[in-house]
C-alpha angles and dihedrals in degrees: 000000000000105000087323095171090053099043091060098048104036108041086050123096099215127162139234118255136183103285130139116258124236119228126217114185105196115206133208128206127196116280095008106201119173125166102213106224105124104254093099094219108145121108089236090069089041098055098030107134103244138011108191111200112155091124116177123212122258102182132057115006103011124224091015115111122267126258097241125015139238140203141192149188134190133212139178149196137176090278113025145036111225116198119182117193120192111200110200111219156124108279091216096056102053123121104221100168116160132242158178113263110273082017099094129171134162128030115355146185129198149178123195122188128195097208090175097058089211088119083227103077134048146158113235116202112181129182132195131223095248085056103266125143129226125177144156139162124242136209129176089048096303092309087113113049127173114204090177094077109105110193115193097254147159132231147153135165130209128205107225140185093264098038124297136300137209138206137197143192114201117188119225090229098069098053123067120235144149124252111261152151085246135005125246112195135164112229148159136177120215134192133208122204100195098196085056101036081225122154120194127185122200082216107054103239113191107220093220094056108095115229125045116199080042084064091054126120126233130278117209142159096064103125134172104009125137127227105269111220099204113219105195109172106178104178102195127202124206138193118182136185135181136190132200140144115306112241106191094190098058107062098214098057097032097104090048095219132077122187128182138182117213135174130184139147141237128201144190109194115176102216093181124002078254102049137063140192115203104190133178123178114201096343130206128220101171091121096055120102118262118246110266108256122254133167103231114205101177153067104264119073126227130270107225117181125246113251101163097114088219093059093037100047103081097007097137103062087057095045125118114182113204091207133015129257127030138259112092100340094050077078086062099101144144082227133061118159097202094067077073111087095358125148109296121261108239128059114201123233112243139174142249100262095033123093124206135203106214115188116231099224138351113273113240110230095196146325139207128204116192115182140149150138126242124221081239101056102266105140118189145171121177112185116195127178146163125215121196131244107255136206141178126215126231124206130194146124084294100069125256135306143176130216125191112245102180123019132224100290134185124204120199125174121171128193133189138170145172140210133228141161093027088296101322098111132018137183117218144181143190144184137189133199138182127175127177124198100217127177105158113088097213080060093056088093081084116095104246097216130012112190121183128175137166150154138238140197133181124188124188127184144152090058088322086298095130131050142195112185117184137167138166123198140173146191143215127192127173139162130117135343084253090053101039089046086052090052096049096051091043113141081242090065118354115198099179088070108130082228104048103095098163106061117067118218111212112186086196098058121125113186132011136206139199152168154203157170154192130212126197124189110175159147107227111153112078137044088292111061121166133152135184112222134189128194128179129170110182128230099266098043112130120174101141098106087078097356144054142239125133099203133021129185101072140106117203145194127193134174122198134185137177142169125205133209093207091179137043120287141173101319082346136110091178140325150176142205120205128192116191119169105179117187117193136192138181120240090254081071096251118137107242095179155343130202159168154197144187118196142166150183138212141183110192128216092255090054090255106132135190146180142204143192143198119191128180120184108198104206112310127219114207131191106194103040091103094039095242104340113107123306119265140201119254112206110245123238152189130236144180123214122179141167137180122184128186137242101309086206103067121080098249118051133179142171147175134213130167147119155170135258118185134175126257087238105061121245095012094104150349144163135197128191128176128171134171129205131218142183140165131179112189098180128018083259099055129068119174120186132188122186109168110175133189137196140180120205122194118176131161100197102050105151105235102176144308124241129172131254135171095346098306128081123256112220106202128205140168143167128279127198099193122189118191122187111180125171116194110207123207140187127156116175115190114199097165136354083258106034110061140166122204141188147204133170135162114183093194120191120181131175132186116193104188115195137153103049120212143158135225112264099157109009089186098048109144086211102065093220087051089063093075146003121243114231111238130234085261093057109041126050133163120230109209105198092053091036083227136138110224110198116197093184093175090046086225092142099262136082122265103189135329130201123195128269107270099198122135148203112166120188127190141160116185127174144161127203111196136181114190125189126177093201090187132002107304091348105110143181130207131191103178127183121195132184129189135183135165138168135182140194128157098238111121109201123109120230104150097203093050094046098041080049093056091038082061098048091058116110107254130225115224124198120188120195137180114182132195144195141170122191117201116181142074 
């Protein structure tokens, strides 16, 4: 189970409660010298003057012992921390399944300090059995952790006779602390037995308590050390080549290769021990994963996560969350990292006989991370970075040219926060800039300048029982008449709708402001746990240049409620039951949904788990469906969604998910998913993984275009009958804990069949048929060779507008073989293979072996990487 013991402590929100503290007092000896390689054999670990075990056990059954035991022991230099864990068990029973680093399964051991001593913050370092190293660093009380922080440490295991041990050197240079005669730390050490799926704590930690650093015990005896500020430089070299089918007519693929040679450099400075400067200059990401393919319909665009290492390490400390919780709205942020460095905006016109070289992305040319913690409570994260001005070039029998497609843009966020009441309230900002320099005037559809801002404050009390969670933000955009006009009549909020009469669309605006909020009162330590939560982001509210929010103009309310078996009962391990209801309205004061939804979640006794869901959509008004027209009711609906997986510790796992939604008025819409899950690991190295996945959606109202016609405007719709087959691959080969292979592939084939033609005549109508007018067989053909459909509404012989034939079948296999080898500690290669092919027709009709023929027969493009990078530091 993929860091299982962390996953259930850390991405819970429990709370402290009255419980005694254990004490470790670590101890030090002249001329300390320990080789770390996990058999603990030094004398220094033989005479130390005290290893603690008494662990207690955390899952399943809290407060029992545990059903093997663990002891540990600390020591410390001038420059380093040394723990040494010794896990009691049968050799034979041991799950030493390999990994990728931050990736763990089997049997585990950590340690996690809060260095700080704030009980809010603390650095986490795991070790698995097979040797592989996990580690992250947590804020909030453990409720935001970052596994993508990669500290420079040292660490070996060892099989005995009595089970296994691991060891550990942690430099100084990689915790924060304050200078002092002695430390003082909170700490605590954990083991996994995988076979078991038993966690133990040396401190005893209640689960219903919220809060989890806050729950440590205490550290003592490390005297007379100094603050450590780490200086990591890791300059990094690239070559690149790609293949792909020659084209002799275009001269930029008609050699049908491309190689390129890059450098650039990445950094860590400590500029205090409680400060730190991330820095990258002219990064490279060929080795991270592609985004998996889809075929988006609608309005809303899609949240993809953020894989670049730079942007994830440290991503915490600059978050701010627009509502609370998590699910679809956690995206909601001031700050997204994937606007830096995105595809560029503009996409030049070109000719027939005129070939253009468009680049994939804008190049960042460098980026600066300052964050750090003070001994008095101050958090802050400030994020700089520079994209370059981009341009595609455009070749034809008129020679060659080049147009700017990005311009020169800085990206600032800024992030600060305060600490009160030993952790129980605290008091946080944030701002947000982005300024263009932009001096073409077909760019000037970018917003010059794009300013956010807002405040935060938690409050916790009662034991941190209780919670009351409020923030207020803002934005400023500006730029020219053509900019501000695009972002009013954006799909998010569309000002220029003939109902909206309370919204104003001024064609001579300049600039446009907006704000927002959210509010949480709550009970959220116990077994009964329930909050009511309001949101509400105004009309003019832009934020998307460095943030994210698919949709404004709404206020919503939401109450949730849940209830959680911590411990085992009757078939169960453990379980929970949620119940959330949500209402929204816009700011003109309609109701634009209500909702619900009942879910629930289950780990059986035989490690088997489940979950369920029951979700009910009251009628839904939304602005954008007809992309600016008025807005139209959207009949509600009910659905169903399950799952059920086997035992994660066999060899060979499986599971199924899937479900049905369908509308109130029947026929209107539905939509079925279904995915199974596989996985097989022959040897304790190797892990494959299948997930194909397969979904029908039927939907009678799918928005196709809008032409004009008799001065009005004609919204046409159809139905589409979609069909989406997907298949995740997955390979990860672990030679070593240090030497990996890994790989991804997603054969994706989607298809659209779009029938029964109509237009809006009542977008409001109460009756669903009364909402629109199918066109008759008199009034609509298709013209075949101009795959167009021709409408003659008034069947006067002419045509009165056409629009072309929408229909789809998509076709995409992406994958991305990757060896990675830390050949020393930070310093990594990477030889990465990637292949890409698409394909599109606009069919319609779904006939997987012809498609995934056709998807075969498609030229492929090849990129081949090495990678490599050097630290140098401390």
């Amino acid at each position: 189970m993929r860091l299982a013991f962390v996953a259930v402590l850390l991405l819970c929100t429990y709370f402290v409660s009255a419980q005694e503290k254990r004490t470790y007092t670590a101890s030090t000896s002249e001329n300390l010298s320990i080789n770390v390689n996990g058999k603990l054999d030094e004398p220094e670990w033989q005479n130390v003057a005290r290893w603690d075990n008494d662990f207690i056990q955390h899952e399943p059954v809290e407060g029992d012992p545990p059903t093997r035991q663990t002891e540990f022991a600390i020591l410390y230099d001038a420059n380093n921390i040394y723990v040494a864990i010794r896990a009691f068990d049968d050799p034979d029973s041991i799950s030493m399944r390999m990994s990728r680093r931050d990736q763990l399964e089997g049997d585990l051991v950590g340690i996690a300090f809060d260095s700080y001593f704030d009980k809010r913050t603390h650095f986490f370092f795991i070790l698995s059995a097979a040797g592989v190293r996990s580690d992250n660093v947590a804020s909030n009380d453990g409720n935001n952790e970052d596994y993508t922080w990669d500290p420079i440490w040292m660490a070996k295991t060892e099989i005995t006779s009595n089970g296994w041990t691991a060891e550990m050197q942690i430099p100084l240079t990689q915790l924060r602390f304050k200078e002092s005669e002695e430390q003082v730390w909170g700490m605590n050490v954990f083991r996994y037995i995988f076979r078991e799926d038993e966690l133990s704590t040396w401190q005893y930690m209640k689960r219903e308590t919220a809060g989890f650093t806050s729950q440590f015990g205490i550290l003592r005896g490390i005297k007379d050390i100094k603050p450590k500020n780490s200086l990591n430089v890791t300059p990094y070299a690239v070559a690149r080549t790609e293949r792909f089918e020659k084209e002799p007519d275009n001269p930029f693929l008609n050699s049908g290769k491309n190689n390129a040679f890059d450098a650039g450099l990445d950094a860590k400075i400590g500029l205090t021990n409680n400060m730190t400067m991330d820095l990258t200059v002219n990064p490279d990401f060929g080795q991270v994963e592609a985004d998996p393919s889809e075929v988006n319909l609608s309005t809303y665009e899609t949240f993809f996560e953020e894989k670049r290492p730079f942007f994830i390490e440290g991503k915490n400390i600059l978050s701010y969350s627009l509502s609370f919780g998590d699910g679809d709205l956690a995206a909601n942020n001031l700050f997204y990292s994937r606007r830096i460095g995105r595809r560029p905006h503009y996409w030049p016109d070109y000719d027939d006989d005129e070939y253009l070289d468009q680049p994939d992305f804008t190049r960042i040319i460098g980026a600066a991370k300052i964050s750090g913690k003070t001994s008095d409570g101050w958090s802050f994260g400030v994020l700089e970075s520079v994209t370059a001005r981009e341009t595609a070039e455009i070749d034809g029998i008129n020679g060659k040219r080049r147009q700017s497609v990005e311009p020169l843009t800085n990206y600032l966020v800024g992030r600060i926060q305060k600490d009160f009441n030993e952790g129980n309230t605290y008091l946080g900002g944030i701002v947000t800039a982005v300024n263009r320099s932009i001096n073409d005037e077909y760019l000037e559809f970018l917003h010059k300048s794009a300013y956010t801002g807002g405040i935060d404050f938690v409050h916790k009390w009662n034991d941190k029982k209780w919670l009351l969670d409020a923030g207020l933000y803002f934005s400023r955009v500006a730029g020219t008449e053509e900019a501000i006009l695009n972002t009013q009549t954006m799909y998010s909020r569309t000002y220029q709708r003939p109902d909206a009469d309370y919204v104003h669309l001024d064609s001579t605006r300049t600039s446009l402001s907006g704000y927002g909020g959210k509010f949480t009162f709550g009970k959220v330590g116990g077994r009964f746990q329930a909050a009511g939560i309001f949101n509400w982001k105004s009309p003019g509210l832009e934020i998307n240049d460095v943030g994210f929010t698919p949709e404004v103009d709404e206020a919503m309310q939401i109450l949730w409620m849940g209830y959680r078996w911590y411990e085992p009962v009757s078939i169960f391990r453990s379980a929970n039951i949620n119940f959330n209801e949500w209402t929204v309205y816009d700011f003109g004061g309609n109701l634009v949904n209500v909702g619900g939804n009942v879910n629930g979640h289950a780990q059986f006794k035989n490690f088997w788990s489940a979950f369920s869901s029951i979700n009910w959509d009251g009628e839904t008004l939304s602005h954008s469906m007809l992309r600016g027209g008025p807005s139209m009711k959207i009949t509600g609906s009910t659905g169903f969604y399950a799952g059920l997986f086997s035992n994660p510790q066999k060899k060979f796992t499986y599971g199924i998910d899937g479900g049905a939604n369908f509308s109130k008025q029947k026929g209107y819409k539905s939509n079925k998913s279904f995915e199974l899950e596989f996985g097989y690991r022959p040897i304790e190295a190797l892990k494959i993984e299948i997930s194909p996945e397969f979904s029908i959606n039927d939907n009678k109202l799918q928005y196709v275009t809008q032409e004009d016609y008799s001065n009005d405007t004609r919204y046409i719709l159809s139905t589409i009958y979609r069909k989406t087959f997907a298949t995740s691959i997955r390979l990860n080969y672990n030679i070593t804990p240090d030497l990996t292979i890994q790989f991804w592939g997603q054969p994706f084939v989607a298809t659209g069949d779009y029938h029964d033609y109509k237009y809006v005549t009542d977008s409001k109508a109460s009756n669903i048929d009364d909402r629109y007018q199918l066109y008759t067989d008199q009034q609509i053909t298709f013209d075949a060779d101009a795959e167009m459909y021709r409408i003659d509404e008034n069947m006067d012989g002419s045509t009165d507008y056409a629009f072309d034939k929408p229909d789809f079948n998509v076709r995409e296999f992406l994958s991305n073989l990757v060896l990675r080898w830390e050949y020393r500690p930070g310093s990594i290669v990477y030889l990465v293979w990637s292949q890409n092919r698409s394909g599109f027709e606009n069919i319609g009709h779904f006939d997987l072996g012809n498609d995934f023929k056709c998807l075969f027969e498609e030229d492929p493009k090849n990129v081949f990487l090495v990678k490599f990078s050097y630290r140098i530091g401390r």
